[in-house]
N, C-alpha and C positions, 0 to 999 in steps of 0.2 A: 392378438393385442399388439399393437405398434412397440416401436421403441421409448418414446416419450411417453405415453402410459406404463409402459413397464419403467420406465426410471422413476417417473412420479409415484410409481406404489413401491418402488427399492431401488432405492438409486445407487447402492452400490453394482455398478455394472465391471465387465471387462472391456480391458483394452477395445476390442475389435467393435464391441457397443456403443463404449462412447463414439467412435469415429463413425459408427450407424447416426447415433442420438445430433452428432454436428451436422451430419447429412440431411437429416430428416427437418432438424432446427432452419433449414434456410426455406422453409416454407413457412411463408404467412401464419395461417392457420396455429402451425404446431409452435410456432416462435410467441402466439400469443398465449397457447397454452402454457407453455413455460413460465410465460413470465405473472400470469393469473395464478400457479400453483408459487412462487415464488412470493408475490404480494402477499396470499392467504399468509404462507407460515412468518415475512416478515411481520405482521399484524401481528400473528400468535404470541412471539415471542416477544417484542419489541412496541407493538402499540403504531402509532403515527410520529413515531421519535426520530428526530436525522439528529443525532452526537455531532457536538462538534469539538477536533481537537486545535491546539496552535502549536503551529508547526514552526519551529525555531533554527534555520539552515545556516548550523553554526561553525562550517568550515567548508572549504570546497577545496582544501587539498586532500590529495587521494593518492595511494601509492599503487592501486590496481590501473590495470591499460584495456578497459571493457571497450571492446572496437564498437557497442555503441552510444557510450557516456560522452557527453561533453565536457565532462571535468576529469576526463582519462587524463592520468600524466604525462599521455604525449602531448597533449593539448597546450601550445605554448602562448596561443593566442588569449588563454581563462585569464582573469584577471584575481589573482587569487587571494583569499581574507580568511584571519580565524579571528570569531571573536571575542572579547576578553570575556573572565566570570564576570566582570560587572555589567557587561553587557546586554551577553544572557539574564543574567539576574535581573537584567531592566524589561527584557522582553515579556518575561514572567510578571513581573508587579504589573506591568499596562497589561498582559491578558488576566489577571486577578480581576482586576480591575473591571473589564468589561465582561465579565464573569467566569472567565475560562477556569476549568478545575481540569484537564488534560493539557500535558504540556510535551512534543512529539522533539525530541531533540534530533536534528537529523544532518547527518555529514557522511564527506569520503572517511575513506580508509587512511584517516592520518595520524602518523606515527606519534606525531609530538603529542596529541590527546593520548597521554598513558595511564593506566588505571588510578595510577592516584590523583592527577588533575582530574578525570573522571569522577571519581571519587569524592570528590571535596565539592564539587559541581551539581551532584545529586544531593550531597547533604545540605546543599545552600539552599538548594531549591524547594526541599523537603521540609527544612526550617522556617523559610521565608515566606511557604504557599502550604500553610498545613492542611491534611486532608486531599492535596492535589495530587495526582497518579501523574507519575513520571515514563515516560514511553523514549527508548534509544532506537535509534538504526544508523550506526556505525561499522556494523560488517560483521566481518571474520573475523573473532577472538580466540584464545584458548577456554576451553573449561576454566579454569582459575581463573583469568580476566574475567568473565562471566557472572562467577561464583561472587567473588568481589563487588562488583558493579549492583548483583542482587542486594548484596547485602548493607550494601549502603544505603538502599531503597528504592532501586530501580523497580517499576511493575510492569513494564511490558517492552515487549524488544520486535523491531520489525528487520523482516530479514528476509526480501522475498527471494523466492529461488532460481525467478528468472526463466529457466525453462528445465522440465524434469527426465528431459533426453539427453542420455550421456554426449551424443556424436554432436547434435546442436549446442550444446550447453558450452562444449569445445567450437564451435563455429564463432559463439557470440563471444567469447571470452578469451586471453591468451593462456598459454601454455601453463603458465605455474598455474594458474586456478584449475581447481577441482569440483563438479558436482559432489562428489560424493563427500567432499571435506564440507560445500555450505550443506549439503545434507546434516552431516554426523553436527554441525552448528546446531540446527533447528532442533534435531533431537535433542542435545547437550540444555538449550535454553528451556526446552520443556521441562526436562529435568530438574531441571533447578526450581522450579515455578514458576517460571516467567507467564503470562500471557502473551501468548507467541503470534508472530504474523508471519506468513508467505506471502506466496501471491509468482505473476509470472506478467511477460509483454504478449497479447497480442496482434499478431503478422510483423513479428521480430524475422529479420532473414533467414529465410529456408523451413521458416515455419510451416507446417502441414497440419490436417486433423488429427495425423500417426500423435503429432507431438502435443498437438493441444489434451490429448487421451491420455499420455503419459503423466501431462503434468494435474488432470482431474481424479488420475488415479491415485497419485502421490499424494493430492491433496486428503483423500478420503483415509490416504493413512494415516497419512500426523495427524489431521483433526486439530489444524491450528483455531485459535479464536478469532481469527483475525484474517484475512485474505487480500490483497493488494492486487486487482486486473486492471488494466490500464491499455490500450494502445500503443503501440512502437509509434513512438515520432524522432524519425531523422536531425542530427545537427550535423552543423556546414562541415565541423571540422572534426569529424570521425569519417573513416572508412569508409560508413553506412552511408554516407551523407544524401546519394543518390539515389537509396533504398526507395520504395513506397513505404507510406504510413499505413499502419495499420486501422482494420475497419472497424468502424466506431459500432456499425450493425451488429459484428460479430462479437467485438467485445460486452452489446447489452445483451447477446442470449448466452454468450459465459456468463455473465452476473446473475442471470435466472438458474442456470444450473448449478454452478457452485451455493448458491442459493438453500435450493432442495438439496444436493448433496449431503453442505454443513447448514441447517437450520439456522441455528443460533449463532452463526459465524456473524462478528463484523464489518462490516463491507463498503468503503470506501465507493463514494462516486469519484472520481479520482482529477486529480488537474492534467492528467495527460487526456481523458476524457471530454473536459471543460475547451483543453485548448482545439481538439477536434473540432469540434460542435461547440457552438455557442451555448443549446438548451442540452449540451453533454449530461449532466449534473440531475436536472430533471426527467431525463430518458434515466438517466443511472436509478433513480428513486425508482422509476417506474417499474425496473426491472429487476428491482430487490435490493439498491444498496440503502443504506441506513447510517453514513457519517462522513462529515465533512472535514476539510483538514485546512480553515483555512491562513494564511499565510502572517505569523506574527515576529519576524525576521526585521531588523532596523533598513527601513525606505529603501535608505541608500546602497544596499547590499542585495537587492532580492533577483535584480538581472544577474548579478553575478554570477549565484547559481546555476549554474546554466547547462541543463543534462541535455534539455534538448530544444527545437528551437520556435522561440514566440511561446514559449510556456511563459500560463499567464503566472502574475503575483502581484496585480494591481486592481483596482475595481471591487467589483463583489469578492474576488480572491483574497483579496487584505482583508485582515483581522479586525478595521479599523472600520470599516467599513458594515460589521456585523450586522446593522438596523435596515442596511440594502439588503444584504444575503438572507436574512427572518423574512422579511419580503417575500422576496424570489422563492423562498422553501415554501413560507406559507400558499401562496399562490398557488404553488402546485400540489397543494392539500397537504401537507406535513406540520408539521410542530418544532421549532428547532429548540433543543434540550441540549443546555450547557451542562449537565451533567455528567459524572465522569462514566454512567455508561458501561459497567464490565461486560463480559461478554456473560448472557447466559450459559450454567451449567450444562454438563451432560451432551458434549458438543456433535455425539454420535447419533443420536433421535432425532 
């Protein structure tokens, strides 16, 4: 029996396998098995459903220097914006409105958001959009900052891990950060109850299969709800800048195996996907993901963002937009479901 049939009947493999199972994945043939055992179990669990959440990118200061963010704090060229709770709270009613019931709040690592403006931010939201699940990815907190943030009514926290090789994880990041601290993060938010996301970049510099196995194995441990695979795309003004992007091929037969790995995981076609590839999004479906994130951030503010570079936030990508992007989903046989979507139980099966 192959590799790829032995992961489709137990996909818990070792290290030395997955990097078999990548190997084996760049033929045809077995890239389509994957992604056909991938389809079946998203069907199982999920139906023809692509989730959609609005994605609210409500600060682009950051006190981390990730050598491949374009809102690293060396970055002098960002043009940088936080914005107010009334703001947010506007983003919110216009996605109410066009049915949104997930709302993805997402920024740098910035200090002035402290847990109690945090805090009073979720409860506005909470009040304002009842029944609507609130999703953060603001970084590295303490357990306490956490704890708090639960309990004002956060439901889900994205925190991907970027890459789950000690030595790369140091390549891609400066000195203060720690693997093993956003590690002990992800566990800390499961503990509390979070609905947890990872996830990691595809052909991020000096990336190998060593490390793609690393971070599918790490994945199989937490058993987040949630997964975040994307492609490395370059900005002008990081280190990387020069890098190549990463391949958009590789990244759909990662989306078939994390797939099979976590069943029930939800899985993002992702906008660093979209910006690769035009039909990114519908390759992504293809190959088992099941949720969109698309962009409900004020006009004026969504270049600003800017992690990396000609990432879209206009078009199908805008929230505003939703009656194109149903379209585009329907089109390629889905159903798009404003629904909030939890992830299914039992994320080990």
């Amino acid at each position: 029996m192959g590799v790829v049939e032995k992961f489709i009947q137990n996909p818990n493999l070792e290290r030395e396998e997955y990097v078999a199972l990548l190997q084996a994945s760049e033929e045809p043939q077995a890239a389509a098995r994957l992604a056909a055992e991938a389809l079946r179990l998203r069907r199982k669990y999920y139906g023809d459903a692509v989730y959609v959440r609005g994605l609210i990118e409500f600060t682009n200061y950051c006190k981390n220097d990730c050598l491949y963010c374009g809102i690293r704090r060396s970055n002098r060229e960002a043009q940088r914006y936080r914005l107010s709770e009334g703001e947010i709270l506007s983003c919110c009613e216009a996605g109410r409105r066009l049915g949104f019931r997930t709302f993805v709040l997402q920024g740098g690592e910035d200090p002035w958001y402290t847990d109690e403006r945090l805090e009073v931010l979720i409860r506005s939201i909470k009040e304002n959009c009842p029944g609507c699940a609130v999703t953060l990815s603001v970084g590295e907190r303490s357990y306490e900052s956490y704890q708090r943030l639960r309990e004002a009514g956060a439901d889900r926290y994205l925190l991907r891990h970027e890459t789950a090789s000690d030595a790369h994880y140091r390549r891609l990041h400066p000195a203060e950060m720690s693997l093993a601290h956003r590690k002990q993060c992800l566990y800390q938010l499961k503990a509390l109850g979070y609905q947890v996301g990872a996830g990691f970049m595809v052909g991020s510099p000096g990336q190998t299969y060593a490390e793609l196995a690393e971070d599918l194995v790490f994945l199989g441990e937490l058993k987040p709800q949630m997964a975040g695979i994307g492609p490395f795309v370059p900005h002008h003004n990081t280190p990387f800048k020069d890098e190549p992007a990463g391949s958009v091929e590789l990244t759909l037969r990662l989306l078939s195996i994390v797939r099979i790995l976590l069943p029930r995981v939800l899985l993002p076609a992702t906008t660093a996907l979209g910006t690769m590839d035009p039909l990114g999004r519908e390759k992504g479906f293809s190959a088992g993901a099941n949720v969109l994130m698309p962009n409900l951030s004020p006009a004026g503010r969504r270049r600003q963002y800017d992690l990396y570079d000609n990432k879209l936030c206009t078009g199908d990508e805008a929230a505003e937009s939703l009656a194109e992007l149903k379209k585009r989903v329907e089109a390629a046989g889905w159903r798009l479901s404003m629904e909030r979507g939890d992830a299914a139980e039992e994320l080990g099966g």
